[in-house]
C-alpha positions in Angstrom: 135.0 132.7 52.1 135.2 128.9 51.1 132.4 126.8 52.0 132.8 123.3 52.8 131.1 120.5 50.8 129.5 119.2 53.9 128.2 122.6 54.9 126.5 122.8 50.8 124.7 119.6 51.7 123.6 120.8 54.7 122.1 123.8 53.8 120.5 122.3 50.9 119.0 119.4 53.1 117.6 122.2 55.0 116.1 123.8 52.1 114.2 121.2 51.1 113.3 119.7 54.1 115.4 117.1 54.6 117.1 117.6 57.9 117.0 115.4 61.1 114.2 116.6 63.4 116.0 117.3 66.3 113.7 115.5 69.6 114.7 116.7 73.0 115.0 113.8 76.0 111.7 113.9 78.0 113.2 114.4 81.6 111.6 115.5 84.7 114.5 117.7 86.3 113.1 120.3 87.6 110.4 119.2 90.8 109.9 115.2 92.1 107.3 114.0 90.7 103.4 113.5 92.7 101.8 110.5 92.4 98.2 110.7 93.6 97.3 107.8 95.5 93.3 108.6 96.0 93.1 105.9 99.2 94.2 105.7 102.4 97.9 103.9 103.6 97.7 100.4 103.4 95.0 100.1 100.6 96.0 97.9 97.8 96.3 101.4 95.8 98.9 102.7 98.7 100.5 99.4 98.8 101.3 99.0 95.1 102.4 102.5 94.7 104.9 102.3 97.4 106.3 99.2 95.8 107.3 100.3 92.3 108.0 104.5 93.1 111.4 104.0 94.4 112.0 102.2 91.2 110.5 104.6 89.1 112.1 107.5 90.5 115.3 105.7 89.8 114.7 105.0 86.4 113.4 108.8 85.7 116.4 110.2 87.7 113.8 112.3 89.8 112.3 111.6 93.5 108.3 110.2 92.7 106.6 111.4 96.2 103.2 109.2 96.8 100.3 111.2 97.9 97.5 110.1 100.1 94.1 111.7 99.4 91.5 109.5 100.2 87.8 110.4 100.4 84.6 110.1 98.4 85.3 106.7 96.6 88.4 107.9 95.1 86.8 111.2 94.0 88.9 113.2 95.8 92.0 112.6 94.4 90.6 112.5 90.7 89.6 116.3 91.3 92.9 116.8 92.6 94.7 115.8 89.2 92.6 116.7 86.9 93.5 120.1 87.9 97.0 119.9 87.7 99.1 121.4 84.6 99.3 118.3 81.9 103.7 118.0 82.2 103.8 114.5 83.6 105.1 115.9 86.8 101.4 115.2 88.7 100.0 111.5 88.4 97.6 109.7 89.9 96.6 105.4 90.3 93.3 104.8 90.2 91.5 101.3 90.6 88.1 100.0 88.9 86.2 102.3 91.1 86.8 105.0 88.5 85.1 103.2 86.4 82.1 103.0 88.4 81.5 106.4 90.0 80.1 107.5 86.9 77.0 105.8 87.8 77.0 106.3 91.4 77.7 109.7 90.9 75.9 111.5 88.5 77.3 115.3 89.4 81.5 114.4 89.2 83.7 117.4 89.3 85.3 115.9 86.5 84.6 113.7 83.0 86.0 110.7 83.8 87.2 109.9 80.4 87.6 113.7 78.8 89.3 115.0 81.7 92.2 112.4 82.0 94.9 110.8 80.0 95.5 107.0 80.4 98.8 105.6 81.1 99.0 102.7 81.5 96.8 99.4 83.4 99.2 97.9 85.8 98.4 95.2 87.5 94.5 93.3 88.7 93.8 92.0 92.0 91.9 89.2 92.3 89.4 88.5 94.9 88.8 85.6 96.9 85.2 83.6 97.9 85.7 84.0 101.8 83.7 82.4 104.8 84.6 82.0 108.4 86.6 79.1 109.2 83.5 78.1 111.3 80.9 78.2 108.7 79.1 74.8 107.2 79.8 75.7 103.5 83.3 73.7 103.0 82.9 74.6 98.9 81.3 76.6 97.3 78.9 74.5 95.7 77.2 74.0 99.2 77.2 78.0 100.0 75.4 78.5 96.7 72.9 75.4 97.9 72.3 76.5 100.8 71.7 80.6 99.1 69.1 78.9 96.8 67.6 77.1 99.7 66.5 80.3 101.8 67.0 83.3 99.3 68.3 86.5 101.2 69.2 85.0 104.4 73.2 85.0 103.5 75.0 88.2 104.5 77.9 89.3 102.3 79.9 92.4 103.5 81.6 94.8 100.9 83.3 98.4 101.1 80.5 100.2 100.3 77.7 100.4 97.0 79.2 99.9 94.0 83.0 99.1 94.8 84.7 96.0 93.5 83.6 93.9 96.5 80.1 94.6 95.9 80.0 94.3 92.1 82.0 91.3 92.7 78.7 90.0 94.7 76.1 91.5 92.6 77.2 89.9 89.7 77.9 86.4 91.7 74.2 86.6 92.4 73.4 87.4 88.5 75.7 84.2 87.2 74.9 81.8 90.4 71.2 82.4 90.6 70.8 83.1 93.7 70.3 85.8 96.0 71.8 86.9 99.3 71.8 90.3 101.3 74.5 93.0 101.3 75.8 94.7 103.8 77.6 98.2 103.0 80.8 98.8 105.2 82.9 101.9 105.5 86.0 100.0 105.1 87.9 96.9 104.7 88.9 95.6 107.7 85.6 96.2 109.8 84.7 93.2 106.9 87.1 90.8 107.6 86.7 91.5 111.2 82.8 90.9 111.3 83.5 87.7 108.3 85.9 86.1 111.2 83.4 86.7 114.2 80.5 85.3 111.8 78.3 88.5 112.0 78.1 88.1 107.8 78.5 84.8 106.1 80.6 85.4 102.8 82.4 88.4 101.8 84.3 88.8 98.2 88.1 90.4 99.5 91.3 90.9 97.7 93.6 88.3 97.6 96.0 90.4 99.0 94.3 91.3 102.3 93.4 88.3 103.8 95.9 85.4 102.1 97.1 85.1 105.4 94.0 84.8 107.4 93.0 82.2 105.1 96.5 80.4 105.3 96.5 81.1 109.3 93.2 79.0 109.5 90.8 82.4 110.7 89.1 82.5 106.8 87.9 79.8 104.4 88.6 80.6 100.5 86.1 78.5 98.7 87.3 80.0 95.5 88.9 83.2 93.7 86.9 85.5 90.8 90.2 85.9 87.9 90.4 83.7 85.2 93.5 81.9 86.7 94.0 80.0 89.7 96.1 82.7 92.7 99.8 82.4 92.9 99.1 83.3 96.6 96.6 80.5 96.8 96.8 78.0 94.1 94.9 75.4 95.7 91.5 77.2 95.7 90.0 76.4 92.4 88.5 79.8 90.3 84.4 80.7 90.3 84.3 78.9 86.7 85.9 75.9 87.8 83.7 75.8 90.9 80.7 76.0 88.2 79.5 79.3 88.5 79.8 79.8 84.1 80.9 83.2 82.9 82.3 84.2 85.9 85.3 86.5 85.6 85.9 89.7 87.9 89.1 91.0 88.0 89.2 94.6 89.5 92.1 96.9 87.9 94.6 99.4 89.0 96.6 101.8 86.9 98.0 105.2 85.9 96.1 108.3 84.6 97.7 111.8 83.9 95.4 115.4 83.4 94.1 115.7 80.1 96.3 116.7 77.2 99.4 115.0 78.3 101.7 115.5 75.4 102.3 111.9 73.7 106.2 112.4 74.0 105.8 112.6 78.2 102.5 109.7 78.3 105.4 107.7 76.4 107.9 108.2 78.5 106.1 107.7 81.1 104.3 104.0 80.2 108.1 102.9 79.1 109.5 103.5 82.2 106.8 101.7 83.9 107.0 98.9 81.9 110.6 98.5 82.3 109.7 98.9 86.0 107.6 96.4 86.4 109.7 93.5 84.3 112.1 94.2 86.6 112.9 91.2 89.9 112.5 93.1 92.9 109.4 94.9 91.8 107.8 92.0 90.0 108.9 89.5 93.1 107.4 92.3 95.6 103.8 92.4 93.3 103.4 88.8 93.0 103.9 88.2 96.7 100.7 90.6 97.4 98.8 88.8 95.4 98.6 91.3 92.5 98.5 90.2 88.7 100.8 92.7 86.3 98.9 93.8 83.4 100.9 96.6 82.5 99.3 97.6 79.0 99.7 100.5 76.4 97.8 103.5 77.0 95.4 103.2 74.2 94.3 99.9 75.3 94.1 100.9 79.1 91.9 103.9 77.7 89.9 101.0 76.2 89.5 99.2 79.7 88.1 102.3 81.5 85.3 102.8 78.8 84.6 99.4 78.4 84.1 99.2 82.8 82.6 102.1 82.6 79.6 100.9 80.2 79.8 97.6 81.7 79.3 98.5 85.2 76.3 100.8 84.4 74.8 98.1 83.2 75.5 96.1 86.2 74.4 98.5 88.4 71.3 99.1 86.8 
């Protein structure tokens, strides 16, 4: 038998180790995909999720079915992925909460770094410095006065100890100097409800949520906590210009997977979601909630939980 000169190199590249690697497609043909969404419909969470999974599932070729499990400040739907199988088929978004159960929680069914694989961070969402449109403090220079006047006798509402809307506060209090008192809730809009009717006095809210009770005249902003000015809002000035120094809080909301995702599927993955993102419709749709896209590698969004999760420690501490 005659063997062809391509078939001699070949087999010789083969010998010594010389051949192409041969890398199969990461697809996800066989089941839709479940993405985890750890609050309940309507939370910033749910609404960002149900933005950019049609697109996903488009770009992946593969149905990407949102989940509702809410319950125990996101715990719930942690526990939920963390023991799924690690084949990109089971995701889950998770906001800066994550970051803090650690020290709210000190017996969590799960590591909260060991026992998930970052994504990618995909967007922030600012909050806004709101008072009822009938309060006396028209900036917020005069609602910190009046704070440092009579310490404690300000109410501000948030979703519960040791959410964004109450670090948000806490931290106020730390970089203002002043203190106020805070009022737990069970949920969001029982807070913006009570800000309107002036049972609390201030209240730090997403963007998002109440833009248009501010626009509609039923909510003051006095000022936003990101490092930019809203796109929503752009004539409210941010805490730093306002002169609160060194104040930046910009709660966070991204994609985890179960530990040991291969690197071949967490790539695929954060690619697709990046090409999502830059896309019109979904970018357009993001921007008019009020939600900054931050869509980052997974190394550095494994970065960004750690480094919340020490910070907030200290914060709550």
């Amino acid at each position: 038998m005659r063997l062809s000169p391509s078939f001699f190199l070949l087999t010789c590249a083969v010998a010594f180790g010389l051949a192409p690697a041969a890398h199969a497609e990461v697809s996800f043909s066989e089941r839709p995909i479940r993405l985890i969404v750890p609050s309940s419909p309507g939370s910033g969470l749910d609404n960002l999720a149900r933005t950019f999974a049609p697109s996903m599932g488009q770009a992946l070729k593969q149905s990407v079915v949102v989940e509702n499990l809410a319950g125990a400040s996101n715990i719930s739907g942690t526990r939920e992925l963390v023991r799924a199988k690690p084949d990109g088929y089971t995701l889950e978004l998770i906001s800066s909460n994550h970051a803090v159960n650690p020290s709210l929680h000190k017996n969590l069914p799960y590591d909260s770094m060991k026992d998930i694989t970052p994504v990618s961070n995909l967007v922030t969402s600012p909050l806004v410095v709101a008072v009822p449109n009938t309060s006396p403090y028209k900036t917020l220079g005069e609602l910190i006065a009046a704070a440092k006047k009579e310490p404690k006798r300000l109410n501000y509402g948030s979703a519960g100890v040791g959410t964004a809307l109450h670090l948000a506060g806490v931290l106020f209090e730390k970089r203002a100097d002043v203190q106020m008192t805070h009022i737990p809730y069970k949920g969001g809009n029982t807070i913006v409800n009570d800000l309107i009717s002036n049972q609390i006095q201030v209240a730090f809210l997403a963007v998002a949520s109440v833009s248009e009770q501010i626009k509609g005249g039923m909510l003051r902003g006095l000022a936003v906590t990101s490092s930019q000015r809203s796109q929503i809002l752009p004539e409210l000035p941010t805490l730093t210009e306002a002169g609160v120094a060194d104040y930046v809080y910009e709660p966070w909301l991204g994609m985890i997977a179960p530990a040991n995702l291969p690197d071949d599927i967490r790539n695929k993955l954060q690619a697709t979601v990046k090409d999502v993102f830059a896309t019109s419709e979904v970018k357009d749709k993001l921007e008019r909630l009020g939600f900054n896209i931050v869509v980052s590698d997974p190394q550095s969004f494994g970065k960004t939980i750690q480094k919340d999760i020490d910070e907030s420690a200290a914060l709550l501490k």
